[in-house]
C-alpha positions as CSV (number, residue, x, y, z in Angstrom):
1,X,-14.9,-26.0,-4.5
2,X,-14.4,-25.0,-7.9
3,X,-10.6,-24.8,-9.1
4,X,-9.9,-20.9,-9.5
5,X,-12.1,-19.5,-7.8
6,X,-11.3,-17.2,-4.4
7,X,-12.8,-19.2,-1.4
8,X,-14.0,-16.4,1.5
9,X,-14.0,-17.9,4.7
10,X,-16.6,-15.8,6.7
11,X,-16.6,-16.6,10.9
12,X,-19.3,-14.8,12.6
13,X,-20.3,-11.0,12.3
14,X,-18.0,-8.9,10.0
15,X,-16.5,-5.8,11.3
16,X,-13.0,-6.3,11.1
17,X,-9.9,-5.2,8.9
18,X,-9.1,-7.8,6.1
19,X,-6.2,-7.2,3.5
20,X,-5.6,-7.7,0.1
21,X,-3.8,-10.2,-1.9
22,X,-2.5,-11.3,-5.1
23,X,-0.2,-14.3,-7.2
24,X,1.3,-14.6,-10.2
25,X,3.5,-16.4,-12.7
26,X,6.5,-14.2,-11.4
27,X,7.5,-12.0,-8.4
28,X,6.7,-8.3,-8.3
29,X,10.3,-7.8,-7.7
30,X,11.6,-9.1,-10.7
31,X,9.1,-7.3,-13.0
32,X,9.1,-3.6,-14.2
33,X,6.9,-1.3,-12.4
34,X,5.4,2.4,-13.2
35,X,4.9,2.9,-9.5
36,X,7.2,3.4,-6.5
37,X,5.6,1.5,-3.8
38,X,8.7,0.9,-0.9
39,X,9.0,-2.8,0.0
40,X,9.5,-4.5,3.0
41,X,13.1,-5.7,4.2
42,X,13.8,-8.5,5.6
43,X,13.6,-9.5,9.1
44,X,15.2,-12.0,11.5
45,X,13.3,-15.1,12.5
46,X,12.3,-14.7,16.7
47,X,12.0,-17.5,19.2
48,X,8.7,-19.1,19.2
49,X,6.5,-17.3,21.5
50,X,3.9,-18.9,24.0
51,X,0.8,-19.6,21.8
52,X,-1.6,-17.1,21.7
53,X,-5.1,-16.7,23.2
54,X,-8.4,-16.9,21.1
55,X,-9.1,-14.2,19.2
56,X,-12.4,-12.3,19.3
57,X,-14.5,-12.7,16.4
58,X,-15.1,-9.1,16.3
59,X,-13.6,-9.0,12.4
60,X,-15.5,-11.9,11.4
61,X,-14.6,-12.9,7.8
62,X,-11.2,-14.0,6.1
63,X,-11.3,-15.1,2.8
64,X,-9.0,-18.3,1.5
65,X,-8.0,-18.0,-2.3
66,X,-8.1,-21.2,-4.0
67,X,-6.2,-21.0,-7.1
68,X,-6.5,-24.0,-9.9
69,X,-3.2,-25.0,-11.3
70,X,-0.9,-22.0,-11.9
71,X,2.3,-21.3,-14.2
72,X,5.0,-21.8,-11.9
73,X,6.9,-18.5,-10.5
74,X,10.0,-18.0,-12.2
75,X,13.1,-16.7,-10.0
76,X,13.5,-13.2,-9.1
77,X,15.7,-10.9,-10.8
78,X,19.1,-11.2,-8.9
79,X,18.9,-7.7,-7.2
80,X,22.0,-5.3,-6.3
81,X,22.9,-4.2,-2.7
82,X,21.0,-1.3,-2.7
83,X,17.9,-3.2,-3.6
84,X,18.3,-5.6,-1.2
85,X,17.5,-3.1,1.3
86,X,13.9,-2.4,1.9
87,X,12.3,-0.6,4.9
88,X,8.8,-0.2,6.3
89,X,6.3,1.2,4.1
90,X,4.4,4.0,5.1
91,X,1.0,4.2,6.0
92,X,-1.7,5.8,3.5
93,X,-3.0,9.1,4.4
94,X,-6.4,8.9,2.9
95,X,-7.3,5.1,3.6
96,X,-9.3,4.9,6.4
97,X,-8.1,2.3,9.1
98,X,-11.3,1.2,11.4
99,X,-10.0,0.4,14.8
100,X,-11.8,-2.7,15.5
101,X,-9.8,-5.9,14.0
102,X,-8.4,-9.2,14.8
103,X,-4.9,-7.8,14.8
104,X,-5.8,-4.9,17.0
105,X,-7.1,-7.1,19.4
106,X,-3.9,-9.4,19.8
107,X,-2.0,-6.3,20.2
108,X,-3.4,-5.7,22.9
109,X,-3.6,-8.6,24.5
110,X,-0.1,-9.6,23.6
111,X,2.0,-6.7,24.7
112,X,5.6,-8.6,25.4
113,X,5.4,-10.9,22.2
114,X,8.3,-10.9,20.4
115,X,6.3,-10.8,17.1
116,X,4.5,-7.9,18.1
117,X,6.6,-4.7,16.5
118,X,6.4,-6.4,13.2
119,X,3.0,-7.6,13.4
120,X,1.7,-4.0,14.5
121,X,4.2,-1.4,11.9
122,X,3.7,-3.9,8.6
123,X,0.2,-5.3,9.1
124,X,-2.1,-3.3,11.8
125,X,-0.7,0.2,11.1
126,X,-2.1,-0.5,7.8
127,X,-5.6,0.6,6.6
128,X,-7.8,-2.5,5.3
129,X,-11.7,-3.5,4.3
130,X,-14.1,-3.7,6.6
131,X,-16.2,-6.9,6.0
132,X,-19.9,-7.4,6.7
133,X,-20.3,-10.9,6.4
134,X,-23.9,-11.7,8.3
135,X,-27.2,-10.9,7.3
136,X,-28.8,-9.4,10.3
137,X,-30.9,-6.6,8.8
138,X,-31.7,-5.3,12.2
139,X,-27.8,-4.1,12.9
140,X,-26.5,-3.4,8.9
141,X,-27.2,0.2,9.0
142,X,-25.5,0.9,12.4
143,X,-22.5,-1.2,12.1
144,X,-22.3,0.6,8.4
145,X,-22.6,3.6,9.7
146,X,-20.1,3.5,12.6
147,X,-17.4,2.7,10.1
148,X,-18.2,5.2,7.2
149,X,-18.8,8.4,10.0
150,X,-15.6,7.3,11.2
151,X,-13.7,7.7,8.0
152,X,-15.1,11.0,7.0
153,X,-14.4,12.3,11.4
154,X,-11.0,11.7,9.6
155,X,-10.6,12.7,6.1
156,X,-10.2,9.0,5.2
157,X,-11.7,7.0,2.8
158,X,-13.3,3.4,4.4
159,X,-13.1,0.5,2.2
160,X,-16.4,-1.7,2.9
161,X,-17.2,-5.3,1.9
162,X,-20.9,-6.5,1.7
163,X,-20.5,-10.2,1.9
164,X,-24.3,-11.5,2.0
165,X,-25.4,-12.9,-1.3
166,X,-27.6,-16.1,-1.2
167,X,-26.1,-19.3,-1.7
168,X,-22.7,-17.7,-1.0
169,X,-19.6,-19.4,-2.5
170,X,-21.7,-22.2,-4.1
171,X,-22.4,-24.2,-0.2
172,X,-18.2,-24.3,0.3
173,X,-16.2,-22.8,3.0
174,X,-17.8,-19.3,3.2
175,X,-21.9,-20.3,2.9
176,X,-24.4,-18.3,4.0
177,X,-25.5,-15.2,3.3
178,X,-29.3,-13.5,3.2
179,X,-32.0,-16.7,3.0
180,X,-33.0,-15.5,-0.4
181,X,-32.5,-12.5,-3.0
182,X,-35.7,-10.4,-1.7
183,X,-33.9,-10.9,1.6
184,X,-30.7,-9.8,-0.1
185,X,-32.2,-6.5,-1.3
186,X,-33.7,-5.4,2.2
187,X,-30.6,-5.9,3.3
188,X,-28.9,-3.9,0.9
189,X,-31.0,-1.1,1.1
190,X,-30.1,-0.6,4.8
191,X,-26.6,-1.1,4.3
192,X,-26.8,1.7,2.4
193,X,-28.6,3.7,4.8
194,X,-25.3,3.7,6.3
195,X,-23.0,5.2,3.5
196,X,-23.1,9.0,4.6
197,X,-22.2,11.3,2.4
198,X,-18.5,11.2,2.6
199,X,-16.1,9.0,0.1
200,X,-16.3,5.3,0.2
201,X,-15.2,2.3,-1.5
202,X,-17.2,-0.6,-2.1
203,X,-16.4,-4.1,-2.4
204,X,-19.5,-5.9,-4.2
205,X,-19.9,-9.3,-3.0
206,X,-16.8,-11.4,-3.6
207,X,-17.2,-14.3,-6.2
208,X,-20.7,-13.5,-6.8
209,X,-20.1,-13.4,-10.5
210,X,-16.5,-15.4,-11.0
211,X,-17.7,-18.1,-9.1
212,X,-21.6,-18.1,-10.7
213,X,-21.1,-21.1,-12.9
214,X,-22.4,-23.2,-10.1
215,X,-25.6,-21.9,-10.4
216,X,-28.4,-22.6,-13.1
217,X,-29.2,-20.0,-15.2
218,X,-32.2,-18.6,-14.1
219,X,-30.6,-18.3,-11.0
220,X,-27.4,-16.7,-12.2
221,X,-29.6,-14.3,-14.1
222,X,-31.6,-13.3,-11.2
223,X,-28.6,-12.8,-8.8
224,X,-27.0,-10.5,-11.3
225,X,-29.9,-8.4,-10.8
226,X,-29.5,-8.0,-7.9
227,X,-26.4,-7.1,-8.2
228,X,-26.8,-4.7,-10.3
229,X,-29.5,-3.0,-8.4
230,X,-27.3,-3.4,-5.7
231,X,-25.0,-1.3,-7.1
232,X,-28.1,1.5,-8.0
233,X,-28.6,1.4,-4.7
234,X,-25.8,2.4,-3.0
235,X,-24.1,4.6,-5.6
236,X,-28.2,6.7,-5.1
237,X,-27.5,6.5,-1.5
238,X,-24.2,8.7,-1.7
239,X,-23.3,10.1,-5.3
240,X,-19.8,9.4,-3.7
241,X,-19.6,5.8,-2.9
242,X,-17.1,4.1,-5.4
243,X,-18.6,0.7,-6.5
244,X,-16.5,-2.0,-7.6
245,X,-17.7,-5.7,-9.2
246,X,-15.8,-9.2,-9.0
247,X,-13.6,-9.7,-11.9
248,X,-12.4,-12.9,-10.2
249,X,-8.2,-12.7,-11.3
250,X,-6.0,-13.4,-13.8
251,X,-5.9,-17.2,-13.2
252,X,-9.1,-17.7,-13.8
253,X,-11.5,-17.0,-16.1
254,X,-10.5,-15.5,-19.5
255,X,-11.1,-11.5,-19.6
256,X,-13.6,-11.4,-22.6
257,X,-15.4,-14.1,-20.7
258,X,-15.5,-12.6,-17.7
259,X,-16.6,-9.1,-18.9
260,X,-19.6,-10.9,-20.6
261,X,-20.4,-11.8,-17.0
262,X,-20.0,-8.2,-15.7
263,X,-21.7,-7.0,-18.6
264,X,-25.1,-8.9,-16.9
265,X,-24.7,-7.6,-13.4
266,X,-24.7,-4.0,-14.1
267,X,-20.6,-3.8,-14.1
268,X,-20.5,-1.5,-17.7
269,X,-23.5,1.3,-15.8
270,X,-21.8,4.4,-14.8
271,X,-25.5,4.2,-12.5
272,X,-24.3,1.1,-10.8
273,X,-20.4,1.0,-10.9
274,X,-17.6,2.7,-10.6
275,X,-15.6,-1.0,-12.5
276,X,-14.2,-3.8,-10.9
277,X,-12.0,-5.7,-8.7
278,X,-9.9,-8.4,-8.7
279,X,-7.6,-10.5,-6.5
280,X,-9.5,-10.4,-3.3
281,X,-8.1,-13.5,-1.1
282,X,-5.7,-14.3,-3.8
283,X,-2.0,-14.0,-4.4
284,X,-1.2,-13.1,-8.2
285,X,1.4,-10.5,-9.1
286,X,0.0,-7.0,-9.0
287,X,1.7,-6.8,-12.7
288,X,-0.5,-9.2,-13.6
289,X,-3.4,-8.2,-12.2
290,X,-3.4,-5.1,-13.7
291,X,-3.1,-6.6,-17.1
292,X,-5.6,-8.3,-16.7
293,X,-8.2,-6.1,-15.0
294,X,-7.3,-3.5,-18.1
295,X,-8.2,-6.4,-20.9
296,X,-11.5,-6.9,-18.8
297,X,-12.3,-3.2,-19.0
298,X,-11.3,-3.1,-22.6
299,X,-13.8,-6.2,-23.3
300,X,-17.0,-4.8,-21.1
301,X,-16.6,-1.7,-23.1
302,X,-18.1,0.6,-20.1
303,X,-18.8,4.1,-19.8
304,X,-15.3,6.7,-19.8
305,X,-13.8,6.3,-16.3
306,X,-14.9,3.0,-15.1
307,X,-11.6,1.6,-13.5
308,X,-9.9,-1.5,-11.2
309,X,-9.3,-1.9,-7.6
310,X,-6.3,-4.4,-6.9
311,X,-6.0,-7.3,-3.5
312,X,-2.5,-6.8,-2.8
313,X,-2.7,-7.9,0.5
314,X,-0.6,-11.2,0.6
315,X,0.6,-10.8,-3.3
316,X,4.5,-9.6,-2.8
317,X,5.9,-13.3,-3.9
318,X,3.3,-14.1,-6.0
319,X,1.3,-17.4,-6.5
320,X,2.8,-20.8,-5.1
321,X,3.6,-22.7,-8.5
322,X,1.7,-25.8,-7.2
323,X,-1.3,-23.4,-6.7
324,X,-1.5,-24.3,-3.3
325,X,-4.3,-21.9,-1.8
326,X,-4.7,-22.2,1.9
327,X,-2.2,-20.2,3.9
328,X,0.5,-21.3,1.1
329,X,3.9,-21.1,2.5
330,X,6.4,-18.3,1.3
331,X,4.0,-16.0,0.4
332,X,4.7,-12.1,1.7
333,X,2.4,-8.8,2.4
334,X,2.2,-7.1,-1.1
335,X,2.3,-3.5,-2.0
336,X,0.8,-1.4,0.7
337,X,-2.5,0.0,0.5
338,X,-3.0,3.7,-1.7
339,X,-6.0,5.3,-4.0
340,X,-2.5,6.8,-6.1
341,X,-1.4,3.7,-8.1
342,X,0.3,5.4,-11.0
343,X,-1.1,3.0,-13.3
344,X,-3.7,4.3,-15.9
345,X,-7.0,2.4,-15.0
346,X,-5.7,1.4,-11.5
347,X,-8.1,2.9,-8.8
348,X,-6.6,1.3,-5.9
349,X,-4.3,-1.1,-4.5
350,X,-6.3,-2.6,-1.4
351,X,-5.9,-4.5,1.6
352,X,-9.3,-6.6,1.4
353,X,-8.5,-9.9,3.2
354,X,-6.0,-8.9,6.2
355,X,-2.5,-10.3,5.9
356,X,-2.4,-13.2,9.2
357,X,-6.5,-14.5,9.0
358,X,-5.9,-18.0,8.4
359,X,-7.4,-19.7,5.4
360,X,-7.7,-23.0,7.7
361,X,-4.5,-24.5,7.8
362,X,-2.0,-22.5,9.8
363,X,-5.1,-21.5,12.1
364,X,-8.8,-22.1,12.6
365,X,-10.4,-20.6,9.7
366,X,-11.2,-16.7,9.3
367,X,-9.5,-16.2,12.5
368,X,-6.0,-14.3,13.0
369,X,-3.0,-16.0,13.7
370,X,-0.1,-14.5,14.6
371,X,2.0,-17.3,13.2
372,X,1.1,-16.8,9.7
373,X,1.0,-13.0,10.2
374,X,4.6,-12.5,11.0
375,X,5.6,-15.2,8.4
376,X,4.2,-12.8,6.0
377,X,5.5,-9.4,7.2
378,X,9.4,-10.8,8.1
């Protein structure tokens, strides 16, 4: 797997809730900040509960980060009293939350838990992507459909992840994807059959461009024409889808070098995106993040409004300094999810991968674990 790069781990079909994530070289807590998103306070450790029961793989895909070596995280501002205490965050108004996820379905399967109150205010009352992570043309449109008619039913804007591109994440954890790029582009033009006409966010095929080095050129050049007239595509299929390109993260590659990349795909066309996003399946500060995502913009030099969506699913402690990326310990649920950032050139703060889908270590890859969920929320 190559050093920086975010690994998604995909497990069957895609139609569940994932959250976002982000690291860094220091906290958000100890780091100025233009916006007031509430944290979360601190909560008691509980008894170990029975072990849970399988999960469904009815929200199939759960990306693991893997971060190359990292500046260590330096200590957190010592913080007063009053700062100390944090309470629940509250849930966005205008993100849509799809009712079909891992975590929904342990809810309800696990009504006595003692994890469950946490689990269910910090993590499933939160809206999150919706990732579609298998090919299979025949269903795209449907399952597409079902989750952006839902959002608009409710005034809510659905955040969507098409995860399909051939020779996904180079053959690592996450292969897969549509047999070849002809493939790819049926399949994209009946995912976006699906789009409506209400708002929407989409998330264009994680790592397809930070992670493209493993490909030869010709190849890399084809794929990011696709991707590009991926994002013709949907953006012609509703004027008011929001399109959004991988930018990688701030550990990785550097942001002249990644707009260059961009730059090829289609990124800097006001006719195929709406700018980029970064983070997804990672844990670096949101500060950092959107220093970084603004030096990218700067360098792809796009049309006026082009902006940045921001994983802040699993980001509140920032990066492990060993840059340890599979369900690192002491990581923590980040800022919650909102389309107000208060941060010029910040579209979004988003739950992409959702906070408790092991990376493979605490559980079986791309599945939920409740373990590792209420670690991050307590």
């Amino acid at each position: 797997m190559v050093a920086a790069a975010s690994v998604v781990v995909a497990v069957g079909t895609a139609a569940g809730m994932m959250s976002a994530v982000g690291d860094g070289r220091r906290a958000d807590e100890a780091r100025p900040v233009v916006t007031s998103s509430p944290r979360l306070e601190s909560l008691p450790t509980v008894p170990s509960p029975s072990p849970s029961p399988t999960v469904s793989p009815s929200a199939s895909k759960s990306p693991s980060p893997t971060a190359g070596p990292q500046e260590g995280t330096s200590p957190r501002a010592s913080a007063s009293e009053a700062e100390r205490k944090r309470w629940t965050a509250p849930v966005s108004t205008r993100l849509y939350r799809h009712p079909d996820s891992q975590v929904l379905d342990w809810l309800r399967t696990n009504p006595d838990d003692p994890r469950r109150a946490v689990i269910e205010s910090r993590i499933a009352d939160q809206p999150a992507a919706v990732w579609f992570a298998d090919h299979s043309p025949e269903s795209i449109t449907s399952r597409v459909r079902a989750v952006t008619s839902g959002g608009a039913a409710r005034g809510r804007t659905p955040v969507l992840v098409p995860y399909a591109i051939p020779d996904r994440d180079c053959g690592g954890h996450s292969e897969g994807g549509a047999p070849d790029l002809a493939a790819y582009d049926a399949w994209i033009d009946r995912f976006a059959a699906g789009l409506g006409d209400g708002e929407v966010i989409v998330i264009l095929e994680p790592d397809a461009i930070a992670q493209s080095e493993c490909l030869p050129a010709g190849r890399r050049a084809d794929r990011f024409a696709s991707l590009a007239r991926a994002g013709r595509v949907l953006k012609d299929a509703n004027p008011r889808a929001r399109v959004y390109f991988d930018a990688g993260h701030s550990g990785w590659h550097a942001p002249a070098e990644q707009a260059a990349l961009l730059r090829q795909a289609g990124a800097a066309s006001a006719a195929s995106s709406d700018g980029v996003f970064s983070n997804v399946s990672n844990f670096h500060s949101t500060a950092d993040e959107v220093a970084y995502d603004r030096a990218v913009l700067d360098a792809l030099d796009g049309p006026p409004g082009l902006g940045a969506v921001i994983d802040t699913s699993r980001n509140g402690n920032g990066a492990p300094a060993d840059g340890a990326w599979c369900d690192p310990a002491g990581r923590k649920l980040g800022r919650t999810p909102t389309l107000s950032t208060g941060e010029a050139g910040i579209d979004a703060y988003l739950w992409v991968k959702l906070p408790g889908e092991s990376d493979g270590c605490k559980g079986a890859p791309g599945t939920f674990t409740p373990s590792y969920a209420y670690d991050l929320a307590r």
